[in-house]
LOLO-35426 format. One record per residue (C-alpha): residue number from 1; x, z, y. Coordinates in nm, 3 decimals, always signed. Example, Ala and Ser with C-alpha at 12.3 -4.5 7.8 and 13.67 -1.06 7.14 Angstrom:
BEGIN
[1,[+1.230,+0.780,-0.450]]
[2,[+1.367,+0.714,-0.106]]
***
This chain:
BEGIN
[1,[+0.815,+4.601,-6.732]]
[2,[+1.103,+4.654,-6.956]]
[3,[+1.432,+4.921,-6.957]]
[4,[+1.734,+4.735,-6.962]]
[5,[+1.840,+4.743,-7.300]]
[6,[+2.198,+4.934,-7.193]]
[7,[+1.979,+5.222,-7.071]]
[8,[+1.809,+5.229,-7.415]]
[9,[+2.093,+5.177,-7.623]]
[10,[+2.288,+5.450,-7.457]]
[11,[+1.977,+5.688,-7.464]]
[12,[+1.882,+5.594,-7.859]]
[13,[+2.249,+5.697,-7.906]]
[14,[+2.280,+6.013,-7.655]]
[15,[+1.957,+6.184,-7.885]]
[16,[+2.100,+6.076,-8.189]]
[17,[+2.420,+6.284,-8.136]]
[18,[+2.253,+6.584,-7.960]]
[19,[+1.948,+6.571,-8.271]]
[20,[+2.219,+6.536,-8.551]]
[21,[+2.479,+6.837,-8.397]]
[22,[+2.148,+7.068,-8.337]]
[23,[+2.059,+7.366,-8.566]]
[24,[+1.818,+7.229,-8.751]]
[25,[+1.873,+6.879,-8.741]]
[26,[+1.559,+6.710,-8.546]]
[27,[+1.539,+6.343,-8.393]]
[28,[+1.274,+6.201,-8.198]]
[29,[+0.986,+6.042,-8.424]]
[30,[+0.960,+5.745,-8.124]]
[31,[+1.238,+5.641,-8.301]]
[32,[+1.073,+5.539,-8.623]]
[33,[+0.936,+5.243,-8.425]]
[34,[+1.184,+4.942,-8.443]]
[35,[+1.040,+4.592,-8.554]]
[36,[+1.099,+4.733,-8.972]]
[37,[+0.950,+5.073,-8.852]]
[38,[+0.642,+4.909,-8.651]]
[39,[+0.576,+4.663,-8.946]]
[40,[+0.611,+4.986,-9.253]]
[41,[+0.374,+5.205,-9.010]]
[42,[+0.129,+4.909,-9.019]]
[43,[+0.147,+4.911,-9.398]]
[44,[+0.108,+5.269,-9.438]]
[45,[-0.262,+5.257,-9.155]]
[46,[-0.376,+4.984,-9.501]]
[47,[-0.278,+5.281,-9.765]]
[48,[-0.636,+5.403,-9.884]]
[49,[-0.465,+5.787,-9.873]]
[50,[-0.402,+5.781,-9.501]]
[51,[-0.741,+5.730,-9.363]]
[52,[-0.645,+5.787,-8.976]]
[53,[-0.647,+5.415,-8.823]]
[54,[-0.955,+5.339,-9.023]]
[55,[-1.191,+5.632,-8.914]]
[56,[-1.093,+5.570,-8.590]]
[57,[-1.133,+5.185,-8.608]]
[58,[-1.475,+5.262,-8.756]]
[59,[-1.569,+5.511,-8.479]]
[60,[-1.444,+5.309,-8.205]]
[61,[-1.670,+4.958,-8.337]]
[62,[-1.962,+5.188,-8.344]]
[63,[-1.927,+5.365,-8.025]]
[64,[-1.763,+5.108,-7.815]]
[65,[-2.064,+4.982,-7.615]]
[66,[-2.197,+5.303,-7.545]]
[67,[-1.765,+5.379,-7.382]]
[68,[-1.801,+5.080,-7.210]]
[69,[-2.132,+5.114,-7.092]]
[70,[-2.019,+5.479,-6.934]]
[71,[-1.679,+5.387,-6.726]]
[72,[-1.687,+5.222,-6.414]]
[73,[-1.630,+4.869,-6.267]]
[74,[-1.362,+4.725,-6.193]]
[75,[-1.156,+4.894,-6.502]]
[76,[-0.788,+4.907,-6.556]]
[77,[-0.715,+5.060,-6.967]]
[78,[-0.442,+5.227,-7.045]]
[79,[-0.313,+5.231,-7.389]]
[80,[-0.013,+5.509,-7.471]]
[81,[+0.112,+5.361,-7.809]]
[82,[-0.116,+5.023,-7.866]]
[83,[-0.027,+4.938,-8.238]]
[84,[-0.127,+4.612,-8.326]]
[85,[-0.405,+4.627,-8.110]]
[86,[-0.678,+4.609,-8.263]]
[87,[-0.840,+4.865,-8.116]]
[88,[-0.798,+4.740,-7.782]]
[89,[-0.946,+4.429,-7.881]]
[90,[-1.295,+4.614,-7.983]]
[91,[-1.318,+4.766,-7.659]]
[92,[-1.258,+4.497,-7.424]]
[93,[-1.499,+4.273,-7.599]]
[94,[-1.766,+4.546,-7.569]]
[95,[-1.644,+4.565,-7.151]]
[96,[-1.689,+4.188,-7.177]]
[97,[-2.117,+4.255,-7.292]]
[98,[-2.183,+4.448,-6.981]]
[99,[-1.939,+4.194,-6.788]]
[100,[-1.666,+4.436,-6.642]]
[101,[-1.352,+4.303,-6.489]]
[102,[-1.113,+4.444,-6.661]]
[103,[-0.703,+4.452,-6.690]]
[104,[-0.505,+4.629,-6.969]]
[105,[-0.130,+4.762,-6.911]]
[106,[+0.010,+4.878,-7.310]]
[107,[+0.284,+5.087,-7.352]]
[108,[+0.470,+5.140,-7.652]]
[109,[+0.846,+5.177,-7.747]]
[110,[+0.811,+4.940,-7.985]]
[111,[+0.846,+4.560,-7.851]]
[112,[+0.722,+4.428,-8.217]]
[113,[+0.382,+4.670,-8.156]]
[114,[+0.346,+4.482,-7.766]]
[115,[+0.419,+4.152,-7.904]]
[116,[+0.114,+4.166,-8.152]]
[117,[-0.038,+4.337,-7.898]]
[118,[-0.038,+4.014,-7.715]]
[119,[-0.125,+3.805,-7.940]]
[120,[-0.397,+3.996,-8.006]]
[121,[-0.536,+4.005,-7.692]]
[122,[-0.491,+3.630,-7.623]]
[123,[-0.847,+3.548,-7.656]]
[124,[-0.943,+3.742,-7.353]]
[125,[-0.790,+3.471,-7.078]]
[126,[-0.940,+3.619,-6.811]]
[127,[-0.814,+3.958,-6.892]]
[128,[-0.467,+4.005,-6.707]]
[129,[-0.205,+4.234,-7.000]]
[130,[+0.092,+4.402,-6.866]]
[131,[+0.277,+4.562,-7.131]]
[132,[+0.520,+4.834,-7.078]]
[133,[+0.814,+4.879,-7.335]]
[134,[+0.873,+5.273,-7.180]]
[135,[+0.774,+5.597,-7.338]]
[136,[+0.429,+5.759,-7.247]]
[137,[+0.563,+5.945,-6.930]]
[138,[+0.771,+5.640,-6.807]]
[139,[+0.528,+5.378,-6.876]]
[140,[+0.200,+5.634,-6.723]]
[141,[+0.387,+5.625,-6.433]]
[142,[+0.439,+5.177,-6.413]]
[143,[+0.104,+5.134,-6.544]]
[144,[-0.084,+5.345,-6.301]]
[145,[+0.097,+5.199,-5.985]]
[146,[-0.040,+5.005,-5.750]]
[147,[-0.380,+5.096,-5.827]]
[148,[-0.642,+4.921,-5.586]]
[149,[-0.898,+5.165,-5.463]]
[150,[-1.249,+5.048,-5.629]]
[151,[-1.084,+5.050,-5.955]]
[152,[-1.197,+5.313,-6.261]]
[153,[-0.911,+5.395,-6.480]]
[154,[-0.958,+5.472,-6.878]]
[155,[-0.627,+5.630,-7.079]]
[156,[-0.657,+5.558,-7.449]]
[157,[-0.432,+5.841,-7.629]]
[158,[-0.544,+5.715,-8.013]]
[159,[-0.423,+5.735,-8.337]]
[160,[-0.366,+6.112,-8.355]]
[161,[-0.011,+6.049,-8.158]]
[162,[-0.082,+6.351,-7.965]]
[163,[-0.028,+6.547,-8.269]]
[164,[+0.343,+6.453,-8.273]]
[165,[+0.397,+6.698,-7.998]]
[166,[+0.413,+7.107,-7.997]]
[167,[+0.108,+7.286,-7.799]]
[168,[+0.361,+7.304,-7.453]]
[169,[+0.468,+6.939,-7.513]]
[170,[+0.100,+6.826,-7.528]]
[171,[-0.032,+7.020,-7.222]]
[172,[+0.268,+6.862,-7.044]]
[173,[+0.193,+6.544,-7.099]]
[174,[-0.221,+6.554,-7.066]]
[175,[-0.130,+6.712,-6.697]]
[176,[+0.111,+6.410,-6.651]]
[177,[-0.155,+6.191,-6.756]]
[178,[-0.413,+6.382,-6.518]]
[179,[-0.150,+6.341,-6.227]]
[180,[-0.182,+5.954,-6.254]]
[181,[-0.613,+5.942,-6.275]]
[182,[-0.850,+6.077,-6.032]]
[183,[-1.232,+6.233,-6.046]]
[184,[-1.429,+5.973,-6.239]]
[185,[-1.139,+5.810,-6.437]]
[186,[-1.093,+5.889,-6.795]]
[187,[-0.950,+5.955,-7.120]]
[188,[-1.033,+5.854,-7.479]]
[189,[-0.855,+6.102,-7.707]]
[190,[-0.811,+6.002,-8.120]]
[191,[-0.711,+6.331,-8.297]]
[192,[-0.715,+6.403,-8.683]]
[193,[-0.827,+6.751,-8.786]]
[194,[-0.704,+7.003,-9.054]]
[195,[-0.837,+6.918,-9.395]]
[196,[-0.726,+6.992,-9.704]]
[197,[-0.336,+7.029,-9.799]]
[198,[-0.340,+6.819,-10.101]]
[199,[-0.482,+6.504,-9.844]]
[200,[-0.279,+6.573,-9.575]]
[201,[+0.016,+6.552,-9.869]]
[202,[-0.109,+6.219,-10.046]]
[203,[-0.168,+6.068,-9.646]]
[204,[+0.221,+6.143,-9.590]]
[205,[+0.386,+6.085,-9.876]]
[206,[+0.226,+5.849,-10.056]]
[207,[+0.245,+5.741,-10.405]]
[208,[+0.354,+5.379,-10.333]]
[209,[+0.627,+5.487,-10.146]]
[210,[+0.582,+5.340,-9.814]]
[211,[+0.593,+5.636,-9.568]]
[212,[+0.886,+5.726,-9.765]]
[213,[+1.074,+5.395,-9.641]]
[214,[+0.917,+5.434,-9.317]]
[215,[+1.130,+5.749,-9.281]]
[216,[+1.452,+5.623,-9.474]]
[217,[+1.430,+5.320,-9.237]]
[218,[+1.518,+5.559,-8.962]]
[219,[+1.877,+5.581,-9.110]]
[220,[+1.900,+5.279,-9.166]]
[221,[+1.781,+5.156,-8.769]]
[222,[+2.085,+5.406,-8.716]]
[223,[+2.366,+5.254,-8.896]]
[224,[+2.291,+4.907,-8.789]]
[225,[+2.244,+5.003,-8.383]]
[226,[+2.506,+5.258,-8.376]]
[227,[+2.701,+5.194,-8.637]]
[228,[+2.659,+5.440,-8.857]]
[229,[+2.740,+5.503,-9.267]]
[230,[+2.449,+5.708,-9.398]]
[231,[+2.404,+5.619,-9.752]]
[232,[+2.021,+5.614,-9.808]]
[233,[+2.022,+5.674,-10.169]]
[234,[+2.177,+6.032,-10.045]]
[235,[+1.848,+6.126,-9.884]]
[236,[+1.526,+6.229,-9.974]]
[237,[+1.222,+6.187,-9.827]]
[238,[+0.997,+6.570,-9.788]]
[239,[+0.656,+6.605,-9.655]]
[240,[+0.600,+6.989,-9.583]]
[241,[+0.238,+7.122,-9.478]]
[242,[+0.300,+7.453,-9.269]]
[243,[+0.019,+7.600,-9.237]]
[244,[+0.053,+7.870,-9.002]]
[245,[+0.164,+7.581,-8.722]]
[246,[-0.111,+7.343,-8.895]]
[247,[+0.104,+7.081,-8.857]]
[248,[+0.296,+6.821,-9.116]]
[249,[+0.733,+6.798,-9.147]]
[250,[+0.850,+6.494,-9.198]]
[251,[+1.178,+6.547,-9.344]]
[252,[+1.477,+6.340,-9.469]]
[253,[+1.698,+6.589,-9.701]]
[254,[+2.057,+6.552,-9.772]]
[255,[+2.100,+6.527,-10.215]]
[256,[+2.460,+6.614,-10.163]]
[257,[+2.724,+6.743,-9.946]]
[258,[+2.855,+6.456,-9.711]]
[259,[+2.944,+6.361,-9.402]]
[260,[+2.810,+6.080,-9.187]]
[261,[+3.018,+5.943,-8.891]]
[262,[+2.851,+5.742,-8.635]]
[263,[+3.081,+5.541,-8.420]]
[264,[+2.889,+5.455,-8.133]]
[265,[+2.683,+5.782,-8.088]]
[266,[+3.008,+5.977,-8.094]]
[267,[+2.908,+6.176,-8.360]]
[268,[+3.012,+6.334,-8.693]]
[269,[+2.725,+6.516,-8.840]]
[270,[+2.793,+6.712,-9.165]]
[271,[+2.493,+6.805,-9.432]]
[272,[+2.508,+7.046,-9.699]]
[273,[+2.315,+6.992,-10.023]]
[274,[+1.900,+7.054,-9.942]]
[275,[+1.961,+7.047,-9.560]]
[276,[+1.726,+6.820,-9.404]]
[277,[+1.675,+6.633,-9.044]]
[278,[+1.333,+6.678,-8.896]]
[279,[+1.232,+6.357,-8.816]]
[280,[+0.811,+6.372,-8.750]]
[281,[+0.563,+6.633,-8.672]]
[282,[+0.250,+6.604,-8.714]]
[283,[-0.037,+6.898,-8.579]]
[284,[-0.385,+6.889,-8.701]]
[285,[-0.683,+7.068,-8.506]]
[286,[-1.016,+7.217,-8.527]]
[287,[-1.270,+7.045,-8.290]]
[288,[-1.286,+7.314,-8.048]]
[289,[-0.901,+7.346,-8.034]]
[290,[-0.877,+6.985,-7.898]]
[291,[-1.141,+7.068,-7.621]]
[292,[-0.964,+7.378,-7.550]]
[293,[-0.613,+7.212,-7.541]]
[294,[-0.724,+6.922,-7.296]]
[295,[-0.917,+7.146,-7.068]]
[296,[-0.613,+7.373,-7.016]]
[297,[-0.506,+7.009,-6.793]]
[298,[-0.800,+6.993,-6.616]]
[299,[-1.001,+6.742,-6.767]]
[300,[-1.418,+6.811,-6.864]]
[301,[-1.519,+6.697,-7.231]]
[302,[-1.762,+6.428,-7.183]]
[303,[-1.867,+6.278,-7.580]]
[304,[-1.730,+6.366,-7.856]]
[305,[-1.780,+6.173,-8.209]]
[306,[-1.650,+6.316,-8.545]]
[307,[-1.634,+6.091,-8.879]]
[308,[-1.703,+6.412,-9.137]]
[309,[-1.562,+6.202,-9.454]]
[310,[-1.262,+6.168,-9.303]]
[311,[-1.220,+6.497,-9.048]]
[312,[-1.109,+6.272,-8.752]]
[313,[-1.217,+6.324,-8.389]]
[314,[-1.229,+6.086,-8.081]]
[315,[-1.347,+6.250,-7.762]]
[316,[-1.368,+6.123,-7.419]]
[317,[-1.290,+6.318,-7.154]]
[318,[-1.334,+6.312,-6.738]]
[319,[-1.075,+6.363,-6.457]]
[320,[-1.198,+6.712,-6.315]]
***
């Protein structure tokens, strides 16, 4: 299922103006994600200083069978933000050991992340993949419809994307997520913890440069869709670790006094010399504050497994 692209246009370009006239300056990190976005983020999971994707990959291949073993038959998986989807891939072929009919709906933003996605997922052919280009809460809601009653359904919430939202944000959207499953379904939760600042640094602003065009790329996603005249050489990419919110800023800071006008956002946005946009968050958690935090939306913790090298979580949790 896919918005009509007016409806996105107009809403890419109605949170561009309101993020951009706001005190501070903050857009939506969803917004990263266009086909150069999806492809940079994909570069930056192969960086050896941002060790998320592969201590998760590596937990997931090791665990999978005993996940697959545990949910029930038939299965319907859920993916909030697939990726490439590889990680899909080593979970269904673990369903397909123990012989579980199984269908997968993805949703991402991104239509470059659902296309490999698919062509991933191609060598299951008797696998049926919906994918949803919707946010989380939009595309819960299509891929949980018209759920047939003996079906099980598992909600993977990887890559640490939960961490992109503030405590009240988060709760809100486990309890959405726990509207849509009932007692007996599941959810597989990927969360990076708090380690130490000069990591979390290096895994955000790395030395080749790549998260750093990641971010610019946002700028420049908005001057080709909207129209705008940002100058990209007039922005800096900043990576802030504030500890007291144990959370990482992505920033993009203005080098200069200027003006950008963006035509088809309605907007005029003026920057002063250091003043930045806000473009990513990203909070990091002790174990126990994840447990805590998903309980609060009444699920049970069920498993959880912990790669110690490179402080990243996955826990599964039960609809309580």
């Amino acid at each position: 299922m896919v918005r009509p692209v007016a409806k996105q246009f107009q809403q890419f370009a109605d949170e561009v103006r309101q993020g951009l006239t706001a005190v501070p300056k903050k857009l939506d990190p969803k917004y990263l994600y266009d086909s150069l976005g999806s492809a940079l983020f994909d570069a930056i999971c192969c960086l050896p200083w941002y060790r998320i994707t592969r201590a998760e990959n590596q937990l997931l291949s090791r665990k999978a069978s005993e996940l697959a073993d545990k949910i029930g038959a038939p299965v319907r998986i859920i993916e909030l933000g697939c990726g490439s989807g590889e990680k899909m891939v080593t979970l269904l072929r673990a369903c397909q050991t123990f012989r579980k009919k199984t269908s997968v709906h993805l949703v991402d933003v991104s239509s470059t992340a659902l296309a490999w996605s698919e062509q991933r997922l191609r060598e299951f052919e008797k696998t049926l993949v919906v994918t949803h280009q919707l946010d989380y809460e939009e595309g819960l809601q299509m891929a949980s419809a018209h759920r047939r009653p003996e079906e099980t359904l598992l909600v993977m919430f990887l890559g640490s994307n939960l961490g992109n939202r503030d405590t009240l944000s988060s709760i809100e959207l486990l309890q959405s997520i726990r509207n849509k499953l009932e007692v007996g379904d599941a959810l597989l939760l990927g969360i990076d913890l708090v380690k130490p600042e000069e990591e979390l640094l290096k895994a955000y602003d790395d030395p080749l440069g790549v998260t750093a065009a990641f971010n610019k790329n946002l700028l420049l996603r908005i001057n080709t869709e909207l129209g705008g005249d940002f100058n990209l050489n007039h922005f800096k990419h900043r990576i802030i670790w504030n500890h007291e919110a144990a959370r990482i800023e992505m920033h993009l800071v203005s080098t200069k006094n200027q003006e950008v006008f963006i035509p088809l956002a309605d907007c005029k946005a003026s920057f002063t010399v250091g003043e930045s946009i806000w473009t990513e968050s990203s909070y990091k958690f002790e174990i126990q504050t994840i447990v805590d935090l998903v309980e609060k939306a009444s699920f049970s913790s069920c498993e959880q497994w912990v790669d110690q090298e490179a402080s990243f979580s996955l826990t599964l949790f039960s609809a309580s």
